[in-house]
C-alpha positions in Angstrom: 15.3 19.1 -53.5 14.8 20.0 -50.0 11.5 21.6 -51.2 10.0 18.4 -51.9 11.2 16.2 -48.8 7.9 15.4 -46.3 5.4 15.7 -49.2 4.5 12.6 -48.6 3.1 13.7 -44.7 1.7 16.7 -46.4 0.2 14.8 -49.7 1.1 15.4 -53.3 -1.0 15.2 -56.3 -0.1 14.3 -60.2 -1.7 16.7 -62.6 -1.5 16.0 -66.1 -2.4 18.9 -68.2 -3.2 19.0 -71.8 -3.7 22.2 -74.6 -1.0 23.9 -76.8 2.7 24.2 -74.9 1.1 22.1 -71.8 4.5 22.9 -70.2 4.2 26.6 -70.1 1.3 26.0 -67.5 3.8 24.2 -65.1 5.8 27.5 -65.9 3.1 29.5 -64.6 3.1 27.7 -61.9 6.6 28.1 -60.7 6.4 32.1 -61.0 3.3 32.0 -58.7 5.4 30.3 -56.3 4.4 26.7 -56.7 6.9 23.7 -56.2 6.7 21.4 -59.2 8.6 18.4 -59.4 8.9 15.4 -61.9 7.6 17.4 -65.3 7.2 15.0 -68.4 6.0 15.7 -71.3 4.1 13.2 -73.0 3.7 14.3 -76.2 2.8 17.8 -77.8 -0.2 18.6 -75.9 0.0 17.0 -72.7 2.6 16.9 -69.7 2.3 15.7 -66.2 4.2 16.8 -63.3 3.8 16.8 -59.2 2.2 19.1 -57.0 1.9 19.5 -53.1 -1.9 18.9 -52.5 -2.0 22.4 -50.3 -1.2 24.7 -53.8 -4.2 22.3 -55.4 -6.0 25.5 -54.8 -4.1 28.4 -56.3 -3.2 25.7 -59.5 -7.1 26.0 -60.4 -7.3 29.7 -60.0 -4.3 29.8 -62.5 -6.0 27.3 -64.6 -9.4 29.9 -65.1 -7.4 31.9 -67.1 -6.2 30.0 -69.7 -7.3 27.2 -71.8 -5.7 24.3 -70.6 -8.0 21.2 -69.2 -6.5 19.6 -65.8 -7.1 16.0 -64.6 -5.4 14.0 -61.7 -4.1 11.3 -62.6 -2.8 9.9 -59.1 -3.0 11.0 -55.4 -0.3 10.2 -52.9 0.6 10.7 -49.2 -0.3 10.4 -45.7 -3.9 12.5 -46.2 -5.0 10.6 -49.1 -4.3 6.8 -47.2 -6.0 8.6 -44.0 -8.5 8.9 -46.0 -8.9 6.1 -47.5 -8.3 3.8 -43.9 -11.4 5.8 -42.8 -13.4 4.9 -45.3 -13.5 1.7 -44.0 -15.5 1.9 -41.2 -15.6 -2.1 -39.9 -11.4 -1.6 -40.0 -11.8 1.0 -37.9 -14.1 0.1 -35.7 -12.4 -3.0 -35.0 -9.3 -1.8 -34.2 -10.5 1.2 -32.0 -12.5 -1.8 -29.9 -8.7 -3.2 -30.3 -6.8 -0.8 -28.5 -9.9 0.1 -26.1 -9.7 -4.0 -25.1 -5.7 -3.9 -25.2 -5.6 -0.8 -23.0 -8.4 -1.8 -20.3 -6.5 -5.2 -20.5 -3.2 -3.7 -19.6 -4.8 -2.2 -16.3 -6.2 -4.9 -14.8 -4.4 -6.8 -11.9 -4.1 -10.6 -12.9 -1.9 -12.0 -10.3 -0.4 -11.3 -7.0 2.5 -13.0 -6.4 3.4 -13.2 -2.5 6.9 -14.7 -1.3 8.9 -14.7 1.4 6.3 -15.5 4.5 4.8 -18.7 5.4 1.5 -20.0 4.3 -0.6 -18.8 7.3 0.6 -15.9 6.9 0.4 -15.7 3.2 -3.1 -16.5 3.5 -3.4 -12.9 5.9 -2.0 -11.0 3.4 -4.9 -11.8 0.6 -7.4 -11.6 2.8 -5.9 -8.3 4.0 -5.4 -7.2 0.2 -8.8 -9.1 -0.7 -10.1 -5.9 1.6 -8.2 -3.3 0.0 -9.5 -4.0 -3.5 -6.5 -5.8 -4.6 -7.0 -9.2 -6.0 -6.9 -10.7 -10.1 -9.5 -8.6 -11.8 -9.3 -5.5 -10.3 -8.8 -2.1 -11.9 -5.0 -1.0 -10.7 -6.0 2.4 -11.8 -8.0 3.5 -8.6 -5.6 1.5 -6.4 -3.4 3.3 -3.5 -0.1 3.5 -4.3 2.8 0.8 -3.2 3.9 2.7 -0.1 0.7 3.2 1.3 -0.3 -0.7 0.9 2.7 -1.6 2.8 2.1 0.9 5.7 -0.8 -0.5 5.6 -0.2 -4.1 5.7 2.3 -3.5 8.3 -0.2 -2.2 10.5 -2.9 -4.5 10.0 -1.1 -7.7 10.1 1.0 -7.7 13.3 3.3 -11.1 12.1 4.9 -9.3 9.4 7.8 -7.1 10.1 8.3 -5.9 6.8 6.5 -5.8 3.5 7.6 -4.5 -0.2 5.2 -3.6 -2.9 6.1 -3.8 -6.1 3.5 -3.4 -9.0 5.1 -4.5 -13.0 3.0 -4.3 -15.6 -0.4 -6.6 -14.6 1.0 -8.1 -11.4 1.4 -7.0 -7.5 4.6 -8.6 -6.4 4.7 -8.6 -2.3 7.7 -10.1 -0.3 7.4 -10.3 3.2 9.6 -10.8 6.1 8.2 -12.4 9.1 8.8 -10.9 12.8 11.3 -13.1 14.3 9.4 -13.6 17.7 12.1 -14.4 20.6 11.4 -17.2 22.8 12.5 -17.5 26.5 15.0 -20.3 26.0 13.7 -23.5 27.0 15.6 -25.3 29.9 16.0 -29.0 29.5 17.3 -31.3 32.0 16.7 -31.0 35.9 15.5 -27.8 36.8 13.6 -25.8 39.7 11.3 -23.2 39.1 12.0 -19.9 41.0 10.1 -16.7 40.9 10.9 -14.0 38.7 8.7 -11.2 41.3 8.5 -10.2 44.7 4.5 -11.2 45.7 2.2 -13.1 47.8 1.6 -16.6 46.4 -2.1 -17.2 45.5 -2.8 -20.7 43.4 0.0 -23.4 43.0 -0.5 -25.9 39.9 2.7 -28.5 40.2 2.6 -31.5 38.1 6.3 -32.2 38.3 8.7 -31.6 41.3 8.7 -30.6 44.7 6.6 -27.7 46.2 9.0 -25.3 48.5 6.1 -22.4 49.5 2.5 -22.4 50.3 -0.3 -20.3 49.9 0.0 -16.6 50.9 3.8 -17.0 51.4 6.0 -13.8 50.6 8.6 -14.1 47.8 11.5 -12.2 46.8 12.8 -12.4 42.9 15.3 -15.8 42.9 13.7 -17.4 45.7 13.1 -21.2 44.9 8.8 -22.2 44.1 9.4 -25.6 43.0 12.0 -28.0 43.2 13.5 -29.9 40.7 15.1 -32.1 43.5 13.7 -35.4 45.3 15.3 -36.7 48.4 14.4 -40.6 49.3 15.5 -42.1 52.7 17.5 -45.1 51.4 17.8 -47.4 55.0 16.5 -45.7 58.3 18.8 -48.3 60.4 22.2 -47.5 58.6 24.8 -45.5 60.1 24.4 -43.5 57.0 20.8 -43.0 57.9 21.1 -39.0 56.9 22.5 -39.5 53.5 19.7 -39.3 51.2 19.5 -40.2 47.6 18.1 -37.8 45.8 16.6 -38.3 42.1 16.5 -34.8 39.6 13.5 -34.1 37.4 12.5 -31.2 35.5 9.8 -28.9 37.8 6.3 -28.4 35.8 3.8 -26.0 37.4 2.5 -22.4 37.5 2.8 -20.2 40.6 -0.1 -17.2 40.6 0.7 -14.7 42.9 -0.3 -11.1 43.7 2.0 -9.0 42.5 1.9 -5.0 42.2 2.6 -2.5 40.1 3.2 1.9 39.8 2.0 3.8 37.0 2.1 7.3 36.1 -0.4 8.9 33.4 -1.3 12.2 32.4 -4.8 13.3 31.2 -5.5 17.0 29.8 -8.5 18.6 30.7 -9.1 20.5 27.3 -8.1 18.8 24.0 -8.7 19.9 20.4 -9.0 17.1 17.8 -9.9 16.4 14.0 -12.3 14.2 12.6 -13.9 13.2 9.4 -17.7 13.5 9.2 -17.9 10.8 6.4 -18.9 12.8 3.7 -17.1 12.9 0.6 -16.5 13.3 -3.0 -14.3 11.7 -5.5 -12.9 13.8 -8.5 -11.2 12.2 -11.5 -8.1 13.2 -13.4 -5.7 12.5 -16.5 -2.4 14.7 -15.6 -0.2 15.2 -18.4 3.3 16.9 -16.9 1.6 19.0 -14.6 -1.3 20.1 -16.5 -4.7 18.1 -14.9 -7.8 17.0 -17.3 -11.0 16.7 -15.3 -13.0 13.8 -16.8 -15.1 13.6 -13.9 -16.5 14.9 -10.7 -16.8 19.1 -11.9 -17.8 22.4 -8.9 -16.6 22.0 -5.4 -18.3 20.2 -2.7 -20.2 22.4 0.0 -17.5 21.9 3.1 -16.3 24.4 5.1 -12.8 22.3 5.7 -11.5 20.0 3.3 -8.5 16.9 3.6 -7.2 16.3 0.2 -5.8 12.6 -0.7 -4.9 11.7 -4.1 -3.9 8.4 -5.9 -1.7 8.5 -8.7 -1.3 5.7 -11.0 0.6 5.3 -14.3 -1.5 4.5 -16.8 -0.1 1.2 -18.9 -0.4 0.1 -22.7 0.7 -3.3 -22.7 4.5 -3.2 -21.0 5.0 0.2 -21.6 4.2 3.1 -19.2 2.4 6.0 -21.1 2.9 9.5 -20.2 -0.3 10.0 -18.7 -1.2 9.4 -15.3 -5.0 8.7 -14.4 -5.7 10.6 -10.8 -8.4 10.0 -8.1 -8.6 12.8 -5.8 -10.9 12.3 -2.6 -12.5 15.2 -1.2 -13.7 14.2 2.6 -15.3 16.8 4.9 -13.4 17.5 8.0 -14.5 19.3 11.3 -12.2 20.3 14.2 -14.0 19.8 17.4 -13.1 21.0 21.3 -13.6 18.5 24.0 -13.4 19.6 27.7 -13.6 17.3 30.4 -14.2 17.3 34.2 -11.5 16.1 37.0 -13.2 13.1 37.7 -13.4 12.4 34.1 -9.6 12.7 33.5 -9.9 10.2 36.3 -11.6 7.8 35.0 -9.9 7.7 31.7 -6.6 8.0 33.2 -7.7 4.4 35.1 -8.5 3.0 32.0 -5.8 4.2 29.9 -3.4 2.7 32.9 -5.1 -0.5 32.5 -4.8 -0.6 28.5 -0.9 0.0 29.2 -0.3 -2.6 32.1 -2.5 -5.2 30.2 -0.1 -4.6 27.2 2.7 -5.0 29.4 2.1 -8.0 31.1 0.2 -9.9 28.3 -3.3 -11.5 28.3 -3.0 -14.2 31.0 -1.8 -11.6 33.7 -5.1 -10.4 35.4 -5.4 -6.7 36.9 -7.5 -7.0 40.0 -7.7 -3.3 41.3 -6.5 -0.1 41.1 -5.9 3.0 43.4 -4.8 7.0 43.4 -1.7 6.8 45.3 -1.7 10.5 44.0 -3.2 13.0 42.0 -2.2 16.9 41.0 -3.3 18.8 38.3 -0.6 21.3 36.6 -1.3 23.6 33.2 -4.8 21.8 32.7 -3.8 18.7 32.8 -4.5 15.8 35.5 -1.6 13.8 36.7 -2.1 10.4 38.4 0.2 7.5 40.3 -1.8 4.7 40.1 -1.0 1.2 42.5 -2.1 -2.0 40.9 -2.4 -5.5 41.7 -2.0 -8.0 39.7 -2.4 -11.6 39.7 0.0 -13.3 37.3 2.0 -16.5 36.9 5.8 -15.4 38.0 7.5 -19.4 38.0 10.5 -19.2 35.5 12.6 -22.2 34.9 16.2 -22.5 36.1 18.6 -25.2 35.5 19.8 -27.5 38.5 23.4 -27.0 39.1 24.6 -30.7 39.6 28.2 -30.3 40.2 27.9 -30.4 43.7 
């Protein structure tokens, strides 16, 4: 009988029933609209028969009007071993505690796994994510997602060209690819060293060849610093007096010279910016679908401008992802703020923003040693400089001797 599939979910109850013609009771039953299933008889005054638990009601209001005496003899089902399992309140107190320890368990961070970088760098990366929260122990629940850790590692950790993020189950996989860094070709064998910039020459530092300019000479790009090249006088008395022998070594030194430079910048007058004030608020989710339960962090915080950032993390029971998400939203108070500033302050911070660029350019040995307008102009509210610099800078660069001459 279809009837009587899923009693078991819904509970069923055996009734045995006893008086004169137990059986018409059951009968009863049926005409009220009861299900009744497995009717015995078991002798002339008793019979026994099945029952959904949810007619357990109407079967004692049919029972007042008659004479018949009801007892159950068993109770079956889902509600009944419910019932039962929470009867036993260590059981379920111990497993509860189970699944709370399993799931807290299955959100933790135990390893991060790095590959793909050298050690030094390796050891960058957990500091870097030793900053960020990330490291065994920690709750992966309030943790930024994968894409923003990698931006983020990218940025902060200028050897590493690229980074993936990968998070399975309780461990942070990272694979890394170090920036290959391009090295000026190293020239072995004789060589002269030859300047790379026009400039006037300052210091000279040669430990290995022959010096071919002085101090505050003028030299073009390709013009010869140091040679690589020593001539030796073999017999002053010999016909062949002018032949010299000449012995080849590889040129060492550094040539500083004053070299100069033209930049352009441009400096508004007026600028609008945003900021954060560094107030803030965090709110706490568990997003089902699309529908959002606030567990914590209730009313709106008292800011007139609000940015919005949210971390979205799958929450995990064991290996498998659940469908519920656990979501940290940060409220932080923002202000937009006007700055105006004077000519000869868009000066000034067009100088040093020139500075910033050229010492970029040039690297950390080159020194700047002035500055000057060449020009200034100001157009639509904003200044616009051309700046003259001099520099003082190493410009020696290593060429190979040709010796087939």
């Amino acid at each position: 009988m279809k009837q009587v599939q899923g009693s078991f979910l819904t509970g069923y109850v055996t009734i045995l029933v006893k008086g004169q013609m137990p059986e018409l009771f059951f009968q009863k039953c049926v005409k009220r609209g009861i299900l009744v299933w497995n009717v015995k008889k078991e002798s002339q005054t008793a019979c026994r028969g099945n029952v959904k638990l949810q007619d357990i009601k109407l079967i004692k209001e049919i029972k007042r009007g008659t004479d018949y005496k009801l007892s159950f003899v068993s109770k079956k089902g889902s509600p009944f071993l419910l019932k039962r399992f929470l009867q036993k309140r260590e059981l379920v107190t111990g497993l509860l505690l189970s699944i709370l320890l399993i799931f807290c368990l299955s959100n933790i961070i135990w390893d991060v796994k790095i590959t793909g970088v050298p050690k030094d760098i390796e050891k960058k990366i957990v500091k870097q994510l030793d900053a960020y929260g990330i490291h065994p122990g920690s709750w992966s629940l309030t943790l930024e997602p994968p894409s923003v850790i990698q931006q983020k590692l990218v940025n902060d950790i200028p050897e590493l060209l690229w980074v993936g993020v990968n998070k399975k189950g309780t461990t942070f996989f990272l694979e890394g690819v170090e920036k290959a860094i391009v090295k000026e070709k190293e020239v072995k064998g004789p060589r002269n060293l030859i300047a790379t910039k026009k400039g006037v020459i300052q210091n000279m530092f040669v430990s290995k060849g022959l010096s071919k300019v002085q101090v505050n000479d003028y030299v073009e790009p390709g013009d010869i610093l140091v040679s690589g090249k020593l001539n030796f006088a073999e017999n002053e008395n010999e016909e062949d007096s002018k032949k010299e022998k000449a012995k080849l070594v590889a040129a060492e030194g550094e040539v500083i010279a004053k070299t100069w430079y033209e930049v352009k910048v441009t400096v508004p007058l007026k600028a609008n910016f945003e900021m954060l004030t560094g107030n803030k608020e965090k709110k706490y989710y568990l997003r089902f679908g699309d529908f959002k339960l606030p567990i914590w962090g209730f009313g709106e915080p008292d800011y007139k401008r609000i940015q919005q950032e949210e971390n979205d993390n799958a929450i995990h029971f064991l290996k498998w992802k659940l469908p519920v998400h656990f979501v940290e939203s940060i409220l932080s108070e923002k202000q937009y703020e006007k700055l105006e500033r004077t000519k000869e302050e868009a000066i000034q911070i067009g100088l040093k923003q020139a500075e910033k660029e050229l010492q970029l350019r040039l690297g950390p040995e080159a020194k700047i040693i002035s500055q000057k307008v060449l020009h200034e102009t100001t157009e639509s509210g904003k200044v616009k400089l051309i700046l003259y610099n001099t520099v003082e800078e190493n410009i020696a660069k290593a060429e190979p001797i040709n010796q087939g001459d």
